[in-house]
KOLDRENFI-624644 format. One record per residue: residue number from 1; residue in one letter; x, y, z of N, C-alpha, C in turn. Coordinates in Angstrom, 2 decimals. Atoms other than C-alpha are relative to their C-alpha. Layout:
- n,res,n.px,n.py,n.pz,ca.px,ca.py,ca.pz,c.px,c.py,c.pz
- NUM,A,X,Y,Z,X,Y,Z,X,Y,Z .
...
END
This chain:
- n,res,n.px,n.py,n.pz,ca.px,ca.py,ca.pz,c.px,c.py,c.pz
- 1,X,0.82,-1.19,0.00,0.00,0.00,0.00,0.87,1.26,0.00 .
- 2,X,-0.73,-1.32,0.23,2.78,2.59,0.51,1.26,0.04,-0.63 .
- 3,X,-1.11,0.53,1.00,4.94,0.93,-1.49,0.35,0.89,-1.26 .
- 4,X,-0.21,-0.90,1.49,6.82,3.54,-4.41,1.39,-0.78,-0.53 .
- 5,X,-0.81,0.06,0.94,8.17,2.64,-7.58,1.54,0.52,-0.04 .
- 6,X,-1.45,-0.61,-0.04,12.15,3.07,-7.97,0.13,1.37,-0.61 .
- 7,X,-0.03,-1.06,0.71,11.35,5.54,-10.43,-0.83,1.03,0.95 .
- 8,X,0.80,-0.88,-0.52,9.16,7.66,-8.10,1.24,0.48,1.52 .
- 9,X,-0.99,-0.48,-0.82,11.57,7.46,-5.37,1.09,0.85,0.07 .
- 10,X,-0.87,-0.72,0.41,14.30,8.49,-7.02,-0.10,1.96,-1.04 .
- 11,X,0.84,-0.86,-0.15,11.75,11.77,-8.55,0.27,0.73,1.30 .
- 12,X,0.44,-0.40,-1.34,11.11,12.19,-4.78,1.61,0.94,0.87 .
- 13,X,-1.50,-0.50,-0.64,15.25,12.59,-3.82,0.46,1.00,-0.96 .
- 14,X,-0.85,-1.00,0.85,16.00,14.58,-6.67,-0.63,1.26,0.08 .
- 15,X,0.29,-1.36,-0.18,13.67,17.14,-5.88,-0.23,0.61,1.26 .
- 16,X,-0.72,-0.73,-1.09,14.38,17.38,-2.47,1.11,0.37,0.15 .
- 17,X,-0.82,-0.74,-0.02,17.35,18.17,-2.88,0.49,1.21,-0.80 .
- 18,X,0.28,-1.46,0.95,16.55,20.88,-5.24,-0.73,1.06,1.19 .
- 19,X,0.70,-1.42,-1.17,14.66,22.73,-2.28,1.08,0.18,0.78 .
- 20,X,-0.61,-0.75,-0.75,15.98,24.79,0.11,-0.53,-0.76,1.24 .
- 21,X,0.51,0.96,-1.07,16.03,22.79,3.31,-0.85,1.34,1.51 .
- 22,X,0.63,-1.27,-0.67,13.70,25.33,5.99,0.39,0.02,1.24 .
- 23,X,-0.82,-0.13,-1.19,15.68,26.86,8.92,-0.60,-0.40,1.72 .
- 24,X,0.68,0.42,-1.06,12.90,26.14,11.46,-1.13,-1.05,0.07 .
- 25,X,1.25,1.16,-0.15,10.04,23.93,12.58,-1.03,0.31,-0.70 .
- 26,X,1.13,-0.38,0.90,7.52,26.43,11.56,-0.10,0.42,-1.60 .
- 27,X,-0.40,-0.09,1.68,9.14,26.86,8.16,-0.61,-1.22,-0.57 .
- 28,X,0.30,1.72,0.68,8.63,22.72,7.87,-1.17,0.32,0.08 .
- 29,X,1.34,0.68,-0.39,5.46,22.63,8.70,-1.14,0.93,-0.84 .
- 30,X,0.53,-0.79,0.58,4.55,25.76,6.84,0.22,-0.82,-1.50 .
- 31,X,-0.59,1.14,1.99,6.03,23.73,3.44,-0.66,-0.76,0.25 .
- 32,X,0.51,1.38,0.21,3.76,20.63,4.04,-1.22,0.51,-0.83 .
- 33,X,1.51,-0.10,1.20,1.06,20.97,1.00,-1.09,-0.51,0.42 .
- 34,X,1.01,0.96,-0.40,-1.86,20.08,1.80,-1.53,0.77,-0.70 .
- 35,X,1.06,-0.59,1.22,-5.02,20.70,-0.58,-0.84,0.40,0.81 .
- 36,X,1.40,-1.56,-0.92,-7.86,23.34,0.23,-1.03,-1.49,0.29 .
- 37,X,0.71,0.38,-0.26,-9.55,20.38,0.41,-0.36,-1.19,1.05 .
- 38,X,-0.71,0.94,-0.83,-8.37,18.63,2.97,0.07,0.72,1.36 .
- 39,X,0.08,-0.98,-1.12,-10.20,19.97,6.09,0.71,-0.33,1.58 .
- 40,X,-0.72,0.47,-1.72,-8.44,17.69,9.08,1.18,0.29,-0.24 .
- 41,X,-1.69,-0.19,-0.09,-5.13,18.20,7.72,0.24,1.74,0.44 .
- 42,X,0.09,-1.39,-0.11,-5.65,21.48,7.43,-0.32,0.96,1.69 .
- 43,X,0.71,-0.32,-1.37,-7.28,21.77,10.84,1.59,-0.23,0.97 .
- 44,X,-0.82,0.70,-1.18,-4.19,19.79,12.59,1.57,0.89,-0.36 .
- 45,X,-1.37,-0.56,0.00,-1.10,22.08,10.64,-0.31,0.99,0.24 .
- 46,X,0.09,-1.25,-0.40,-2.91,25.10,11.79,0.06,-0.07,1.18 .
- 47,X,-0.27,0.14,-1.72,-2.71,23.79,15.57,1.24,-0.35,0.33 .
- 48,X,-1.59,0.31,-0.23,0.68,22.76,15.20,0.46,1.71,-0.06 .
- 49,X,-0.22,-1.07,-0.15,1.61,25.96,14.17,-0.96,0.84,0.97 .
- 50,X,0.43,-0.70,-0.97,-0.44,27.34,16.50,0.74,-0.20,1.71 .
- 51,X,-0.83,0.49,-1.36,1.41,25.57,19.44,1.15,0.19,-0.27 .
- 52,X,-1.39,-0.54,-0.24,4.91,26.75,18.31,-0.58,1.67,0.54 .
- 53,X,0.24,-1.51,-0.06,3.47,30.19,19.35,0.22,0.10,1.37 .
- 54,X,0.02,0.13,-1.73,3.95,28.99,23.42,2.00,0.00,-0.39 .
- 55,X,-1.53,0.13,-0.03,7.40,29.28,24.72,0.83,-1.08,0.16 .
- 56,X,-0.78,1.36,-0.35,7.99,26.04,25.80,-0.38,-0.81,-0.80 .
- 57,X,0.44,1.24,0.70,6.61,23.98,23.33,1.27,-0.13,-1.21 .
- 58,X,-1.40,0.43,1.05,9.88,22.50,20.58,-0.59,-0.63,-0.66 .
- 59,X,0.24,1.13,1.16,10.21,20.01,17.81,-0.52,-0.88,0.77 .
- 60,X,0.53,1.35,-0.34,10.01,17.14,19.98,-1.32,0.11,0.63 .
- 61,X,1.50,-0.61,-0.50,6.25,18.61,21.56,-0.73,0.22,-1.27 .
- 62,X,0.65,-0.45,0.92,5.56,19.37,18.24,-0.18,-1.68,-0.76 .
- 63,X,0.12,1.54,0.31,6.00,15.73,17.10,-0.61,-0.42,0.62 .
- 64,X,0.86,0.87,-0.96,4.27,14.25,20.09,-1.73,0.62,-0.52 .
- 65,X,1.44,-0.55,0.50,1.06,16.80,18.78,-0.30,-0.46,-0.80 .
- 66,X,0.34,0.27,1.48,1.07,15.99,15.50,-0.52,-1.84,-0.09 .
- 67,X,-0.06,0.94,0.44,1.07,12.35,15.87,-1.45,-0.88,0.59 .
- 68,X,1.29,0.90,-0.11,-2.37,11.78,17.82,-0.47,0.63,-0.77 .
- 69,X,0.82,-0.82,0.88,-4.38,13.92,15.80,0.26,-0.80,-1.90 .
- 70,X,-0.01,0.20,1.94,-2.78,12.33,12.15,-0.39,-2.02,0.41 .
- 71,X,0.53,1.35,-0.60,-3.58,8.61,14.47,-1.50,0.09,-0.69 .
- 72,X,1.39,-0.43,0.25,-7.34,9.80,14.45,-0.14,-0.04,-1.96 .
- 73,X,0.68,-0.35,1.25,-7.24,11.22,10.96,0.12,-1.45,-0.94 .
- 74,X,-0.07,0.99,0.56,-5.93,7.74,9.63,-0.74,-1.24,0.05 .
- 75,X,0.82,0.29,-0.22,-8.19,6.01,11.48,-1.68,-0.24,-0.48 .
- 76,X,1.09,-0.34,0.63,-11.27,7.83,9.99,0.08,-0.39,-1.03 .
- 77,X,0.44,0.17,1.33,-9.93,7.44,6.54,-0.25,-1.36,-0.24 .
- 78,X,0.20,1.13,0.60,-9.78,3.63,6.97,-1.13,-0.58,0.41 .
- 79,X,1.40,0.30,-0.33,-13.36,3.37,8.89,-0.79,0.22,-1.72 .
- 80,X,0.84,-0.31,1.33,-14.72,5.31,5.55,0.30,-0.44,-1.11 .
- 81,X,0.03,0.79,1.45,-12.90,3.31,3.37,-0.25,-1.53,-0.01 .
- 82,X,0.68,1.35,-0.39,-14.08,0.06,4.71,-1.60,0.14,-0.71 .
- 83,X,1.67,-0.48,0.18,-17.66,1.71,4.51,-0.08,-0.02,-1.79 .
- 84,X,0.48,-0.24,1.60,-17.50,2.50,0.99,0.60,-1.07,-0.53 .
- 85,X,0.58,0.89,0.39,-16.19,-0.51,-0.08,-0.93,-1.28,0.11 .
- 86,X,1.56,0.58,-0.28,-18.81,-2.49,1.57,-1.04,0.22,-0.87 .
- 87,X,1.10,-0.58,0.47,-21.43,-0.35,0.08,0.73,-0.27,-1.56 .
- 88,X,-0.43,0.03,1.83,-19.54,-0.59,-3.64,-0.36,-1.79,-0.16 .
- 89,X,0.44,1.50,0.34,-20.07,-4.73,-2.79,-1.29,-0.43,0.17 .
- 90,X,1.46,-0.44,0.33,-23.32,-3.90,-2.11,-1.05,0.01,-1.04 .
- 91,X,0.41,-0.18,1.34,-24.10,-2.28,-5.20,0.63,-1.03,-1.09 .
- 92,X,-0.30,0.94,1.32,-22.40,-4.93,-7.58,-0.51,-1.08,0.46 .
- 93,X,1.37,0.83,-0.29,-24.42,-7.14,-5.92,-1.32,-0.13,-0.31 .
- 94,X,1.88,-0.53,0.46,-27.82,-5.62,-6.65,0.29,-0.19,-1.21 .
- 95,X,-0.45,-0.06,1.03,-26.40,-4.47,-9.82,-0.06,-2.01,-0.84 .
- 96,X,-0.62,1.56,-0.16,-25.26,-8.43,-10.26,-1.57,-0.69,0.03 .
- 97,X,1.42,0.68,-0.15,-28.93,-9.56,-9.15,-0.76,0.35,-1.10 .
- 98,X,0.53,-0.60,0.68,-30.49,-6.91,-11.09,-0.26,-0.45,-1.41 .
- 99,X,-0.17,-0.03,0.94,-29.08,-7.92,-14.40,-0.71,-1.41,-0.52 .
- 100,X,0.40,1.12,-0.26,-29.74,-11.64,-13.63,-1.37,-0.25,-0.52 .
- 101,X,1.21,0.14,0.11,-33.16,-10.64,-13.27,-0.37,0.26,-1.31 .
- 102,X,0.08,-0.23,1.18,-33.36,-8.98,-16.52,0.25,-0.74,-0.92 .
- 103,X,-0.30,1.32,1.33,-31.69,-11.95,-18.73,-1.18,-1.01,0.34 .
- 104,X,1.02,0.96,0.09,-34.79,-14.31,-17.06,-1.02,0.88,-0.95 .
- 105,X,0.90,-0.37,0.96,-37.38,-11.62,-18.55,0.14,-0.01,-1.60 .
- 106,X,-0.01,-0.17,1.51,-36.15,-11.63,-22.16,-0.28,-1.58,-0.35 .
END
């Protein structure tokens, strides 16, 4: 499942080392992409950065944050992707019955 191609890997190193590596935590964390549409991620790098804003909180506090919150979010995605394919074996089921039924009427 998270398995990448040699060719993708090697993609992956060549253009990190084309960036500029970022002098702080909130630099990293400000560089992590994450699409407009993508409201937990989005939710969890705005609380990270929001918790470098205390004085005592570091990298290693900032790692310990990050890592229940992306627990949860991984969690959810594999509850809802259980769910939907259930429901997709569902439907090719019906689908599957459906058609069945249709080759007795002709």
């Amino acid at each position: 499942m998270f398995e990448e191609s040699v060719y993708e890997e090697s993609v992956c190193a060549e253009s990190v080392q084309d960036e500029p590596v970022p002098s702080d935590v909130a630099e990293v964390i400000e560089a992590w992409r994450v699409p407009a549409g993508a409201r937990r991620a989005r939710v969890i790098k705005a609380a990270l950065l929001g918790a470098l804003g205390h004085e005592d909180v570091g990298p290693e506090l900032i790692a310990d944050l990050a890592i229940g919150p992306l627990v949860e979010a991984l969690a959810q995605v594999e509850l809802e992707l259980a769910d939907a394919r259930r429901r997709i074996d569902e439907l090719e089921r019906a689908s599957a019955s459906a058609s069945r039924a249709g080759d007795r009427t002709l």
